[in-house]
VEXSE-244774 format. One line per 2 residues: number of its first residue (from 1); their letters; for each residue x, y, z of C-alpha. Coordinates in steps of 0.05 Angstrom, whole numbers. Layout:
NUM> a> X,Y,Z; ...
This chain:
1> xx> 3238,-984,-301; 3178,-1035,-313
3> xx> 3118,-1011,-338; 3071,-1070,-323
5> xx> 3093,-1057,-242; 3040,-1030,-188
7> xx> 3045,-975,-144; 3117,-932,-162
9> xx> 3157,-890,-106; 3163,-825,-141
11> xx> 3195,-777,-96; 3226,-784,-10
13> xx> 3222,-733,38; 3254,-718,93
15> xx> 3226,-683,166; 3263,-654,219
17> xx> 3228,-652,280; 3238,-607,342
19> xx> 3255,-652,401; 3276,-633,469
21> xx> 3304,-687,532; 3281,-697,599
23> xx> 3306,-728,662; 3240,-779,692
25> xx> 3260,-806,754; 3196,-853,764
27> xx> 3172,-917,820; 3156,-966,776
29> xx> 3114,-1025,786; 3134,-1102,755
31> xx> 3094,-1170,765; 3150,-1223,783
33> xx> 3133,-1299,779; 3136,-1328,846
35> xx> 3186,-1391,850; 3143,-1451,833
37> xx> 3151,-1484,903; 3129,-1424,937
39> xx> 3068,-1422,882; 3054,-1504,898
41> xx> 3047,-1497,978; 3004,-1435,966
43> xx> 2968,-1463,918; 2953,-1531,960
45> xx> 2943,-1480,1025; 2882,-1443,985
47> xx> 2853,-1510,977; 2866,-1542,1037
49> xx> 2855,-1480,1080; 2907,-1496,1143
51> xx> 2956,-1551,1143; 3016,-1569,1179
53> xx> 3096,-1562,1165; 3109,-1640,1166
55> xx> 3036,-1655,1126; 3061,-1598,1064
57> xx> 3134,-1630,1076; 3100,-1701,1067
59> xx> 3066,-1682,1003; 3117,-1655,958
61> xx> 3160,-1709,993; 3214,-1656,1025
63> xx> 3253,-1666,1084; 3242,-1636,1151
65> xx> 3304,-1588,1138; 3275,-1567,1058
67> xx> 3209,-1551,1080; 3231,-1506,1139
69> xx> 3270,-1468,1084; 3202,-1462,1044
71> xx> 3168,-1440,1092; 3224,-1388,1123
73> xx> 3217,-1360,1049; 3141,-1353,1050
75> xx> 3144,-1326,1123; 3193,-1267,1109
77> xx> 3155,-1251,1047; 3091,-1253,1099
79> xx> 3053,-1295,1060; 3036,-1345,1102
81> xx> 3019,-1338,1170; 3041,-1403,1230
83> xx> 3008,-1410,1284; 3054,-1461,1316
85> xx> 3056,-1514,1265; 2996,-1494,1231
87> xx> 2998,-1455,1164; 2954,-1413,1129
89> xx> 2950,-1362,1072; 2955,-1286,1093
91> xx> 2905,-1246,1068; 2956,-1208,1024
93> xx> 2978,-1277,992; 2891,-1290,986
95> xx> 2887,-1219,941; 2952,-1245,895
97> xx> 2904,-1300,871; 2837,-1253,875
99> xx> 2885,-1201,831; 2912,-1253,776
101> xx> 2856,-1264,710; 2889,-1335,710
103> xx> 2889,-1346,784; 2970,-1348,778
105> xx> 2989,-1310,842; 3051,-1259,821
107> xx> 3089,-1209,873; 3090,-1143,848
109> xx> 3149,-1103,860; 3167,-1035,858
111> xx> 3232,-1006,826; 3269,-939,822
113> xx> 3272,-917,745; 3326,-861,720
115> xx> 3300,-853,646; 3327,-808,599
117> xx> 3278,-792,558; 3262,-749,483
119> xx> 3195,-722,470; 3177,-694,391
121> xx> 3151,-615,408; 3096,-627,347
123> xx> 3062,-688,359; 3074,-693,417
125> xx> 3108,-774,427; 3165,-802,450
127> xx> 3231,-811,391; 3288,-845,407
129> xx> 3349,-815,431; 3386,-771,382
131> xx> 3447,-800,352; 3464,-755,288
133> xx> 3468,-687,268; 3415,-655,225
135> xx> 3411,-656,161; 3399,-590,129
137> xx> 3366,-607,70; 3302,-629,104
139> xx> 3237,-599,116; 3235,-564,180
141> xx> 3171,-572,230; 3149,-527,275
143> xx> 3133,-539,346; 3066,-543,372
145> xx> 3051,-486,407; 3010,-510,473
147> xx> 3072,-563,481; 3126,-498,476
149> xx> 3087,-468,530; 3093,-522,568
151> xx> 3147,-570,550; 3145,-614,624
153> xx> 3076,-623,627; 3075,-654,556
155> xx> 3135,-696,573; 3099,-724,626
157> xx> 3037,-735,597; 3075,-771,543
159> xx> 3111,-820,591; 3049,-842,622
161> xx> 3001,-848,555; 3062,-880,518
163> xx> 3100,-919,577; 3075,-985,552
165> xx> 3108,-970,490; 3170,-944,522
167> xx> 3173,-1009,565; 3170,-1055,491
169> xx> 3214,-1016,443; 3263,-977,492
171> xx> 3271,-1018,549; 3261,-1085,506
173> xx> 3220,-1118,572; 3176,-1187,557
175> xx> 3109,-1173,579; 3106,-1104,576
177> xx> 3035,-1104,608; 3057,-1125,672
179> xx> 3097,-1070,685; 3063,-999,705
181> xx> 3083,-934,725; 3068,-927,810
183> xx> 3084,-857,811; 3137,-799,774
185> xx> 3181,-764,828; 3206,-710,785
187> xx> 3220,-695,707; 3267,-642,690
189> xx> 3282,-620,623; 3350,-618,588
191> xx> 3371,-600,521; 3344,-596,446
193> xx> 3358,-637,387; 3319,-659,324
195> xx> 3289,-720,306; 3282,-735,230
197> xx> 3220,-777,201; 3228,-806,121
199> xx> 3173,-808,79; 3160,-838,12
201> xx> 3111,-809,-44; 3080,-869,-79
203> xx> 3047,-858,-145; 2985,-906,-145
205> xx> 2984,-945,-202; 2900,-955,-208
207> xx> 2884,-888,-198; 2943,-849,-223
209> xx> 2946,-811,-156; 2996,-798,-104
211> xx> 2998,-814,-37; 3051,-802,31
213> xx> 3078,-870,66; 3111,-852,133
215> xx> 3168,-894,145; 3159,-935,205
217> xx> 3092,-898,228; 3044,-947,185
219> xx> 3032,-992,237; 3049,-935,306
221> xx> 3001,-937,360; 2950,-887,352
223> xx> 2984,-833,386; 3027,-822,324
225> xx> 2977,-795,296; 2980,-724,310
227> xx> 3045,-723,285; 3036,-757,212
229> xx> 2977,-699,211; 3030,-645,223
231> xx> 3073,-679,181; 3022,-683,117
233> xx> 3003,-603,131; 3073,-587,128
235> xx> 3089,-619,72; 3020,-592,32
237> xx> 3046,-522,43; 3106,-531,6
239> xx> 3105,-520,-78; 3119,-575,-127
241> xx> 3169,-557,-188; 3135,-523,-234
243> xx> 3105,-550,-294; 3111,-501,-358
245> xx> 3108,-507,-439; 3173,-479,-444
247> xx> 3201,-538,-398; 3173,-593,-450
249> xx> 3204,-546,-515; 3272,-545,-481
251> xx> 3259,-622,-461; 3244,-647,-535
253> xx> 3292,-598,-561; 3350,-620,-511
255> xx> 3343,-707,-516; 3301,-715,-581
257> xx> 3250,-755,-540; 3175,-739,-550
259> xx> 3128,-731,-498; 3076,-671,-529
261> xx> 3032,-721,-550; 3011,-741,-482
263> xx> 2982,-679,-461; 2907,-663,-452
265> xx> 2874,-610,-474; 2875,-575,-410
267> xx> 2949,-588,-405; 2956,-652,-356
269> xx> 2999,-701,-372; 2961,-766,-393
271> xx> 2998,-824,-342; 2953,-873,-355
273> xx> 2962,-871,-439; 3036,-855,-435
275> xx> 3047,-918,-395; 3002,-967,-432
277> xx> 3041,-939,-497; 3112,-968,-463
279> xx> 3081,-1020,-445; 3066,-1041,-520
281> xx> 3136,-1027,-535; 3179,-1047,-493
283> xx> 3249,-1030,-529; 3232,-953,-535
285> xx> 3205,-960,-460; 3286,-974,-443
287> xx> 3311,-906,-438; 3254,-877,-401
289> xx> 3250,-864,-324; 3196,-838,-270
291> xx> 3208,-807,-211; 3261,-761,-175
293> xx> 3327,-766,-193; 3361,-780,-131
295> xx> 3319,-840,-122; 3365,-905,-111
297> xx> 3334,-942,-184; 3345,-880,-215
299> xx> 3415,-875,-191; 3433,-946,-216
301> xx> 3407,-926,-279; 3448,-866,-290
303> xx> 3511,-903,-265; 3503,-962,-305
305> xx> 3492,-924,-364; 3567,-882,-343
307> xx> 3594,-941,-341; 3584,-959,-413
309> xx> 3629,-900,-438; 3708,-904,-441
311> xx> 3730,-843,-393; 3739,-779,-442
313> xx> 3795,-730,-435; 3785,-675,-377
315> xx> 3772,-654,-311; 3705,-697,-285
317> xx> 3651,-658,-251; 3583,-663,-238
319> xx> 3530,-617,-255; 3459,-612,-229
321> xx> 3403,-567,-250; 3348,-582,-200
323> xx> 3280,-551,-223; 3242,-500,-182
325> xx> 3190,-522,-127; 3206,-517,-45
327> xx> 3201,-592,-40; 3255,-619,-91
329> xx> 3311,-647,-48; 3287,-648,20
331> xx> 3311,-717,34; 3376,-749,62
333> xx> 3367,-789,-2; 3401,-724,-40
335> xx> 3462,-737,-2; 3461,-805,-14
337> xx> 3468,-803,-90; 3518,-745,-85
339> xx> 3564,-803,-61; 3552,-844,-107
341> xx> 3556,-792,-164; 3628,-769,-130
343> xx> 3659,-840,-124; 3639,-844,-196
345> xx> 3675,-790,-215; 3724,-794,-177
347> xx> 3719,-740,-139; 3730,-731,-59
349> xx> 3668,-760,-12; 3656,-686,20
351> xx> 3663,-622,-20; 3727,-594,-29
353> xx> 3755,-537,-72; 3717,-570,-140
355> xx> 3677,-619,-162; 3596,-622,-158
357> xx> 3559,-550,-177; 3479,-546,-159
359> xx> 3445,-501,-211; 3377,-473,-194
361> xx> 3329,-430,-233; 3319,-358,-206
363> xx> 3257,-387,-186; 3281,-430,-138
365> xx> 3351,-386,-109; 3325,-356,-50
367> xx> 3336,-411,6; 3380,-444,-32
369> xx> 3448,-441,-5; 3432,-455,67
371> xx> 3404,-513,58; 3446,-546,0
373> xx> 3517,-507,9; 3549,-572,47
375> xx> 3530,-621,-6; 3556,-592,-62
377> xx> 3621,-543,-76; 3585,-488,-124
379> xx> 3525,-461,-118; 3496,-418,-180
381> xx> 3433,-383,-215; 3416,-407,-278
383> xx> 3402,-350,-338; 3337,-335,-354
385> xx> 3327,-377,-415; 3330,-442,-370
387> xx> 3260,-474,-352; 3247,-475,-283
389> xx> 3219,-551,-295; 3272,-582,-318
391> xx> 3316,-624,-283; 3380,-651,-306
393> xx> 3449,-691,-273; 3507,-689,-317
395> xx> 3563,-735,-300; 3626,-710,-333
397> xx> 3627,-719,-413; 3595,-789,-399
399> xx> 3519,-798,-383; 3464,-751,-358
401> xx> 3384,-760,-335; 3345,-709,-364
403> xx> 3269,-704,-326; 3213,-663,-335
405> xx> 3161,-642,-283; 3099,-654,-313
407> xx> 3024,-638,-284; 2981,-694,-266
409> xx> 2923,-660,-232; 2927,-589,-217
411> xx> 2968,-596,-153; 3022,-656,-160
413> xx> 3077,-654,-216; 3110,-720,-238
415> xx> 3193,-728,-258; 3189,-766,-325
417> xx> 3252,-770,-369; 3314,-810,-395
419> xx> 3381,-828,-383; 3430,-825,-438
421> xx> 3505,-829,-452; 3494,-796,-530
423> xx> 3558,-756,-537; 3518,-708,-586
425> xx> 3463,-698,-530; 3507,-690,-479
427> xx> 3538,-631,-515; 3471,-595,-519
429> xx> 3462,-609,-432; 3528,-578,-422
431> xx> 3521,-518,-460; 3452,-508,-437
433> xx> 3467,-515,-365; 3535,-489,-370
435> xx> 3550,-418,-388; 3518,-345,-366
437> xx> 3502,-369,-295; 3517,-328,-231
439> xx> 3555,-357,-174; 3515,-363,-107
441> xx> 3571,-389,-65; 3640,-432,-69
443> xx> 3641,-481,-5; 3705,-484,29
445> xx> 3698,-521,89; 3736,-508,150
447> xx> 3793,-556,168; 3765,-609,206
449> xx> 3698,-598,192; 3653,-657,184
451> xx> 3616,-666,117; 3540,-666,117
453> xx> 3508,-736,135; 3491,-772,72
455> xx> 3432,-832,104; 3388,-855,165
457> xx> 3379,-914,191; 3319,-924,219
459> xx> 3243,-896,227; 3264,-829,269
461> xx> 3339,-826,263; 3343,-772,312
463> xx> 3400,-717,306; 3438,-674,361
465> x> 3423,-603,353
C-alpha cells in the first residue's frame, strides 16, 4: 500500500435488484437517407420548380433509358409528380425538405419491433437482459411499491422515456435520434430475475471521508437517478463492523503492532496522523494495509506474502473470522478471493466436504448462513471472548491479514491492519480463532449442483432468478 496515494477504495458492495421482463411489440419510426441521385433531381426540381425528363437527363448527363429508371423510382415512391414530360416535386417530397434542420430531405419509415425487454422494479430503468444467477451474498433491494402495483405501466413508461437509450446501448443503431417510437401495440409481462449493481466505497484522501461510486452509473442519463438514491438508502440502513476497545487489546495483543496511539480522546481513529506517520517511515509502513480484506490489492498482498513460506506439514485450510456489521461481505468480490485463497491452498474451486470455515461473532450469526453457506464449507460462532471487530484470514500455517475496524466519525469504520507470515504470530491467530466455537452448518452440496458465482462483468450483470 502507498501512503503518499489519493483517494483509496476501502470496501465493494454488491446490489441485487428486483427485475421483471416484458414482451413490447412497438411501430417504430427510422429516418433513411434517400439515394443521392434521387436527392440531386429533387434537389435541382426545388430550385428549378418544373422541368422535363430529357432536360434532368441532360444535366447529370444520363441516358434516355437511366433517367426513366430515376424517375420510375421517384414516381413509385410518389415524390414527384409528371404531367406528361413535365416534373415536379409532390407536396409530400416539399415537407421532407421543410422537415430536415439541414434541408437534407430523408424518408421516414416505419418498422415492426419485437423487443424483449427488462425493467429494474426500484428505480424504475431499463437493465440489460439477465445472464447469471444471483449471488447471495449481496444486498437485497426492495421494489418500489407504486411500480409493484403496476408493473406494465412502468414498463411502458420506461420504454418511451428511455427508448433513445435503448436504441444506442441495446440495439447498437448510429444516430439514435433519428429513430422514434410511432406507437406500442401491446407489452405483456413475463418472468422475474435480478439485476446486480457494484459499488465501490472510496476513502477521500483530503478530507478523510468516505464516499459511494456506482459502477457504471457515474456518467447514466438522469433517469438513473432514482435508482443510485435507493441504492445509497439501502445501503445507509445497514451497520458497519463494530468498533470496540476490546478489538484494539486483542489486535495489539495478537500481531505486536501498535495502533493505541492514534486514537482521540473521544475514541476516533486519527487517519490523517496515522498516515503522515507511514509516510515518514516508509519501511515500518510495509506490513500495513487499509481497507477490506477481500479487496483485489489486499489479496495480492496476503498471497505474496504465502508465497514466501516453504509449505509446512498438514492438512491446508483456510480460516476467516469476519467481524460483525450487516455490510461486511456483500460483494461478489468475497467470492472472488475465496478462489484465489482455494487455488492457494490447494483446495477444490467450490466447497466440498473441507476446506474454507467462515467464523462470525455472535454478533453477526443471525443471517449468516443463508447468505454465505455456498462459499464456504463450515460455518461457525465464535466464543465470547472474540471481538466482534476483528477481522482475520488465515491461510494454512503460512500467512494471515489481521484488520481492525476502527471509527473514523461516528458512523463509518475503517479496516486497518497487516499481513504477516510470523510463525510465532500465526500460532496466537490459530488458537484464537480456532477452538470453543459452535458449528452453524457443514455444506454438502448436492451432486451436480453449481457453485456460487465468484465475479461480474459489467455495470448491471443481471442474474436469472
Amino acid at each position: 500500500m502507498s501512503m503518499d496515494r489519493g483517494d483509496i477504495v476501502v470496501d465493494t458492495i454488491g446490489f441485487r435488484i428486483p427485475c421483471r421482463s416484458f414482451y413490447v411489440r412497438a411501430h417504430v419510426t427510422r429516418d433513411r437517407p434517400l439515394p443521392v441521385v434521387d436527392e440531386f433531381v429533387m434537389r435541382l426540381l426545388r430550385v428549378c420548380g418544373q422541368l422535363t425528363i430529357s432536360r434532368i437527363g441532360d444535366f447529370f448527363g444520363f441516358s434516355r433509358a437511366e433517367i426513366e429508371r430515376v424517375i420510375e423510382e421517384l414516381l413509385a415512391k410518389e415524390l414527384v409528380v409528371a404531367e406528361q414530360e413535365e416534373l415536379r416535386l409532390s407536396q409530400a417530397a416539399a415537407e421532407l425538405f421543410r422537415s430536415s434542420a439541414d434541408e437534407q430531405p430523408r424518408l421516414v419509415e416505419v418498422e415492426a419491433w419485437t423487443e424483449n425487454i427488462w425493467l429494474d422494479l426500484v428505480g424504475r430503468t431499463l437493465v440489460p437482459r439477465p445472464r447469471q444467477r444471483p449471488f447471495r451474498n449481496l444486498i437485497d433491494v426492495q421494489k418500489d411499491s407504486d411500480t409493484e402495483r403496476s408493473p406494465s405501466d412502468a414498463a411502458r413508461a420506461a420504454f418511451e422515456a428511455n427508448f433513445r437509450d435503448y436504441v444506442a446501448r441495446t440495439r447498437r443503431i448510429p444516430d439514435p435520434d433519428k429513430v422514434s417510437i410511432h406507437s406500442i401495440a401491446s407489452l405483456e409481462p413475463d418472468r422475474y430475475g435480478s439485476a446486480i449493481v457494484s459499488a465501490r466505497k472510496i476513502l477521500i484522501a483530503e478530507t478523510g471521508k468516505v464516499r459511494l461510486d456506482f459502477d457504471g452509473l457515474g456518467d447514466a442519463p438522469a433517469q438513473y437517478r432514482t435508482l443510485i438514491q435507493a441504492l445509497s438508502s439501502t445501503y445507509g440502513q445497514l451497520d458497519q463492523p463494530r468498533a470496540i476497545t476490546t478489538g484494539l487489546n486483542e489486535f495489539e495483543r495478537l500481531t505486536g503492532m501498535s495502533l493505541r496511539k492514534h486514537f482521540r480522546t473521544d475514541q476516533i481513529f486519527d487517519l490523517s496522523g496515522w498516515f503522515a506517520e507511514k509516510r515518514t517511515n516508509p519501511q515500518e509502513a510495509r506490513g500495513w494495509i487499509v481497507g477490506e480484506s477481500y479487496l483485489d490489492e489486499n489479496i495480492r498482498r496476503l498471497l505474496t506474502e504465502f508465497e514466501t513460506v516453504a509449505e509446512p506439514k498438514g492438512k491446508a485450510n483456510l480460516k476467516w473470522l469476519r467481524p460483525a456489521g450487516g455490510i461486511w461481505g456483500m460483494t461478489s468480490d468475497l467470492g472472488s478471493a475465496l478462489t484465489l485463497f482455494r487455488r492457494a491452498l490447494g483446495l477444490p474451486d467450490a466447497p466440498r466436504s473441507s476446506g474454507a470455515t467462515l467464523i462470525a461473532p455472535r454478533a453477526a450469526a443471525s443471517a449468516l448462513q443463508k447468505r454465505f453457506e455456498r462459499l464456504f464449507e463450515f460455518g461457525e460462532i465464535a466464543s465470547t471472548r472474540v471481538s466482534s471487530s476483528l477481522e482475520i484470514v488465515l491461510l494454512g500455517q503460512r500467512a494471515a491479514m489481521v484488520l481492525l475496524h476502527v471509527p473514523i466519525d461516528r458512523r463509518e469504520t475503517l479496516p486497518i491492519g497487516i499481513v504477516t507470515s510470523h510463525s510465532k504470530v500465526l500460532a496466537r491467530l490459530a488458537s484464537y480463532i480456532g477452538s470453543d466455537n459452535l458449528r452453524m452448518w457443514h455444506y454438502v452440496p448436492r451432486s451436480g449442483a453449481a457453485p456460487e458465482p465468484t465475479s461480474t462483468d459489467g455495470m448491471m450483470a443481471p442474474t436469472d432468478p
